[in-house]
Wavefront OBJ file of the C-alpha trace (Angstrom):
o trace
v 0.000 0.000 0.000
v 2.945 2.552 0.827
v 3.734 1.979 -2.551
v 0.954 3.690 -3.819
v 1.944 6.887 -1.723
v 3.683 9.637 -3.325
v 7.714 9.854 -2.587
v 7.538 12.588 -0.629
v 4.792 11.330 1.591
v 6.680 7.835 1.915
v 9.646 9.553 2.709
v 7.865 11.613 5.567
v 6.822 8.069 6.983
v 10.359 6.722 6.662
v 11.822 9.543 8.978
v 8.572 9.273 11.484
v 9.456 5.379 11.857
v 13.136 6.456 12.314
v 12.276 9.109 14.775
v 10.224 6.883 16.833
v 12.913 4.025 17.076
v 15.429 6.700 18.527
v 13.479 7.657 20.807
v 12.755 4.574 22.304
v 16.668 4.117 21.749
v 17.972 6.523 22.993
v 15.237 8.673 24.977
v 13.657 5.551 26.956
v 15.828 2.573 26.485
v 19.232 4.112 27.079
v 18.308 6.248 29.587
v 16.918 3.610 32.218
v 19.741 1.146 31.280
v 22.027 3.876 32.878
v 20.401 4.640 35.959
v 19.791 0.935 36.542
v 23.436 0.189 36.303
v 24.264 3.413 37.889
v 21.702 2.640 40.952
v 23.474 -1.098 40.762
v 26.331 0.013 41.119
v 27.174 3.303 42.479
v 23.996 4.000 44.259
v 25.616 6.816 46.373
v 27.157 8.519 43.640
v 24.298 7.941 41.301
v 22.051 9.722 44.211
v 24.262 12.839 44.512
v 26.565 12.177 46.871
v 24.400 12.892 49.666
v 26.052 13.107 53.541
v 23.071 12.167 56.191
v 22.888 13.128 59.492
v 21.043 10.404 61.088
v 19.103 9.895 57.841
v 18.486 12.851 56.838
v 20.655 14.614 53.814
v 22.446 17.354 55.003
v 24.862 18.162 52.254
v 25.987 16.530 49.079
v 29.572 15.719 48.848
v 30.501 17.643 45.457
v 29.113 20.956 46.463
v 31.259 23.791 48.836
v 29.973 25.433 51.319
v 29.810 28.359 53.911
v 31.166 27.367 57.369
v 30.002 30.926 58.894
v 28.701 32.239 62.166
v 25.008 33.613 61.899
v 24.675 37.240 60.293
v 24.055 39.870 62.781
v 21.527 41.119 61.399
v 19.674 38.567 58.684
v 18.103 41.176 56.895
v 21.276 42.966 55.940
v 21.852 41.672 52.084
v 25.930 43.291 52.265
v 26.872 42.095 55.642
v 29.805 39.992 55.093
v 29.809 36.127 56.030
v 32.702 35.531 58.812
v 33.943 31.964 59.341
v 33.215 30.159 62.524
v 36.528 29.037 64.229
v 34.760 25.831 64.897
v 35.497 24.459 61.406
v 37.848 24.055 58.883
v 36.983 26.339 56.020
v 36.669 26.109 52.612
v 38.668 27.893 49.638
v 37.300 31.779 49.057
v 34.627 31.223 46.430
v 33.173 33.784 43.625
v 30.022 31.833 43.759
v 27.903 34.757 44.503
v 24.468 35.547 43.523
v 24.556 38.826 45.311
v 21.303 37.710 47.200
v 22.471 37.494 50.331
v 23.840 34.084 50.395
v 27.244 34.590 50.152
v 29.827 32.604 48.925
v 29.225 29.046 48.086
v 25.851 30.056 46.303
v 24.567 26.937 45.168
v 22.572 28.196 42.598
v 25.101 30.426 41.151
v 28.277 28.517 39.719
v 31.782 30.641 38.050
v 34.772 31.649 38.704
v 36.119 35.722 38.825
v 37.572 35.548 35.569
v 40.505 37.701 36.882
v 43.884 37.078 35.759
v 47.049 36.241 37.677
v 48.750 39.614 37.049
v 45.175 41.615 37.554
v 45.756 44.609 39.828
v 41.959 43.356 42.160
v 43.095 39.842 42.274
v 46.753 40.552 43.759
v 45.502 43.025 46.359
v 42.283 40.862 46.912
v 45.238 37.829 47.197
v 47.182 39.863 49.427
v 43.996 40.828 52.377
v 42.763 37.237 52.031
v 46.463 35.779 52.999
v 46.643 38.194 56.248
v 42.782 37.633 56.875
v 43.473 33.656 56.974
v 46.915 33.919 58.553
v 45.523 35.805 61.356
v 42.704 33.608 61.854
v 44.655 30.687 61.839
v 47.244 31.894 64.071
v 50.064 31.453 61.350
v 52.539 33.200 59.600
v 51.483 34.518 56.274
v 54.132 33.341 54.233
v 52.768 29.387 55.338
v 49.222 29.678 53.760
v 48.484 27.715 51.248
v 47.821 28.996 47.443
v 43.970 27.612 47.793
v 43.283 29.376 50.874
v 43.656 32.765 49.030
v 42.122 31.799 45.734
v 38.718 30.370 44.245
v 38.189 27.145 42.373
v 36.778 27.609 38.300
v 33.472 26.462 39.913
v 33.640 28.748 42.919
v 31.634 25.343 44.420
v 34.534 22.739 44.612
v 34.359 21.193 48.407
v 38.098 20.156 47.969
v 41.234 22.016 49.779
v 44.966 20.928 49.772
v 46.006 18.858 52.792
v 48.436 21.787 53.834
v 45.474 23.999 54.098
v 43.266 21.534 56.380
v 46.098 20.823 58.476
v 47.044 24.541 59.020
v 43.693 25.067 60.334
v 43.802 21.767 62.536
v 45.471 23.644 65.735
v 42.489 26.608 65.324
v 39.621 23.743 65.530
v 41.132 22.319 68.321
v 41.413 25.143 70.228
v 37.504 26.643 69.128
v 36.473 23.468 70.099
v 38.587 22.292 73.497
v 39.755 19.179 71.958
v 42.925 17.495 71.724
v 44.971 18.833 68.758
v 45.782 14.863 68.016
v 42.779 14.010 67.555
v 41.951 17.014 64.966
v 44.785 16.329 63.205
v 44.546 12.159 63.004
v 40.649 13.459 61.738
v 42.335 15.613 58.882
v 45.303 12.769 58.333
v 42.019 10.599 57.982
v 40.245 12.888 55.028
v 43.348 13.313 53.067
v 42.479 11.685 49.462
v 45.517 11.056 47.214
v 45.511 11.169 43.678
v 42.887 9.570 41.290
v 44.135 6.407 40.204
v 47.609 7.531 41.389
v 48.475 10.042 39.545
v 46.062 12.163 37.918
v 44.967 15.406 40.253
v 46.708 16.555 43.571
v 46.000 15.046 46.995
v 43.158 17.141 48.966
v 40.568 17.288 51.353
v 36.999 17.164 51.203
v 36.156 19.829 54.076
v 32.295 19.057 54.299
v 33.097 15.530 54.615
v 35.658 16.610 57.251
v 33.603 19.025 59.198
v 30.867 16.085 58.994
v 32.781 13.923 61.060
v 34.225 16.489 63.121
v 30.851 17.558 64.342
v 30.978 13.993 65.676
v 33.588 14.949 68.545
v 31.967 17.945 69.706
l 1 2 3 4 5 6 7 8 9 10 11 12 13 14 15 16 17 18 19 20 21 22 23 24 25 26 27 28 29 30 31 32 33 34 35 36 37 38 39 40 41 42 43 44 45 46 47 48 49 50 51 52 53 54 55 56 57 58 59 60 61 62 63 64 65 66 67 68 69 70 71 72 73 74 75 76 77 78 79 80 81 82 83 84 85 86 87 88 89 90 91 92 93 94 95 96 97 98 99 100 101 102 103 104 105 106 107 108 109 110 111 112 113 114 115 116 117 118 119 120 121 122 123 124 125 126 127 128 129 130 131 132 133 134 135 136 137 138 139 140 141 142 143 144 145 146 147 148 149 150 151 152 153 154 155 156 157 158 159 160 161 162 163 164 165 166 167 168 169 170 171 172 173 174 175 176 177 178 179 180 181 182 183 184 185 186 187 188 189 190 191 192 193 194 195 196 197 198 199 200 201 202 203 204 205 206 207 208 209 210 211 212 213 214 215 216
């Protein structure tokens, strides 16, 4: 009977029958055979990388965020964030919707797009080094390059393990604890390389300050 049908109209069929074959391809068929596997076999990944606090998510392991004391006053949009001595901190971060949020702005990801040798990224370099060296109780020429600058992402939860253990003695002394026992926590987070060699070692800091909650 198609061949009865003028060209045009059998070639309109031809690409409707091909249409609806990738799409059951590669809009249905694909798509479940990938979370199936994924759910098989990386369930936590496949789920977002969620950290729970006795069941209930509290974070997600890929995303940065602010470890700050509360505002003092909520309603004030340009009050600055400042970081709570209770936890180790994350790398400075442009992620900033302007909204009040502050850094670590989940819903707005970049990076500064300021050059090494711009004028506002040295001097904003130079006040974050002797804002963190301060606060840590260090000399300035110790910190670490990722304390003082932001990730591409301005959300990447990762910071060297010279910059987690710089803070360890600061923790321990916010929170009354042993300085041991901070720093076999931070000795604990330290991730080395993917597959041995491709990335730096580093430190996940809300994983950290997850388990760090844990010794009060």
């Amino acid at each position: 009977m198609l061949l009865h049908l003028p060209s045009t109209a059998r070639q309109y069929l031809s690409a409707l029958r091909i249409l609806l074959v990738l799409t059951a391809v590669t809009g249905i068929a694909y798509p479940l055979a990938v979370t199936g596997i994924a759910q098989a076999v990386f369930p936590h990944r496949a789920n977002g990388s969620l950290i729970e606090d006795h069941g209930r998510p509290v974070a997600s392991a890929l995303l940065g965020q602010n470890f700050a004391l509360p505002k003092r006053n909520p309603a004030d949009t340009a009050e600055q964030l400042r970081p709570d001595p209770r936890w180790f901190q994350p790398r400075p971060s442009a992620a900033d919707a302007g909204k009040g949020a502050g850094p670590y702005d989940p819903t707005y990801s970049g990076a500064s797009n300021l050059g090494p040798t711009n004028p506002d990224l040295v001097t904003a370099v130079g006040r974050r080094r002797a804002a963190v060296a301060a606060f840590d109780g260090v000399d300035p020429r110790t910190v670490p390059a990722d304390a003082v600058t932001a990730s591409g992402s301005g959300l990447d939860p990762d910071i060297s393990p010279a910059y987690a253990r710089e803070q360890a003695d600061r923790v321990a002394r916010a929170r009354r604890l042993p300085a041991d026992h901070v720093r076999r926590l931070v000795e604990k987070h330290v991730d080395g390389r993917s597959l041995g060699f491709l990335g730096e070692p580093h430190v996940n800091v809300v994983e950290l300050n997850h388990d760090l909650a844990s010794l009060g």
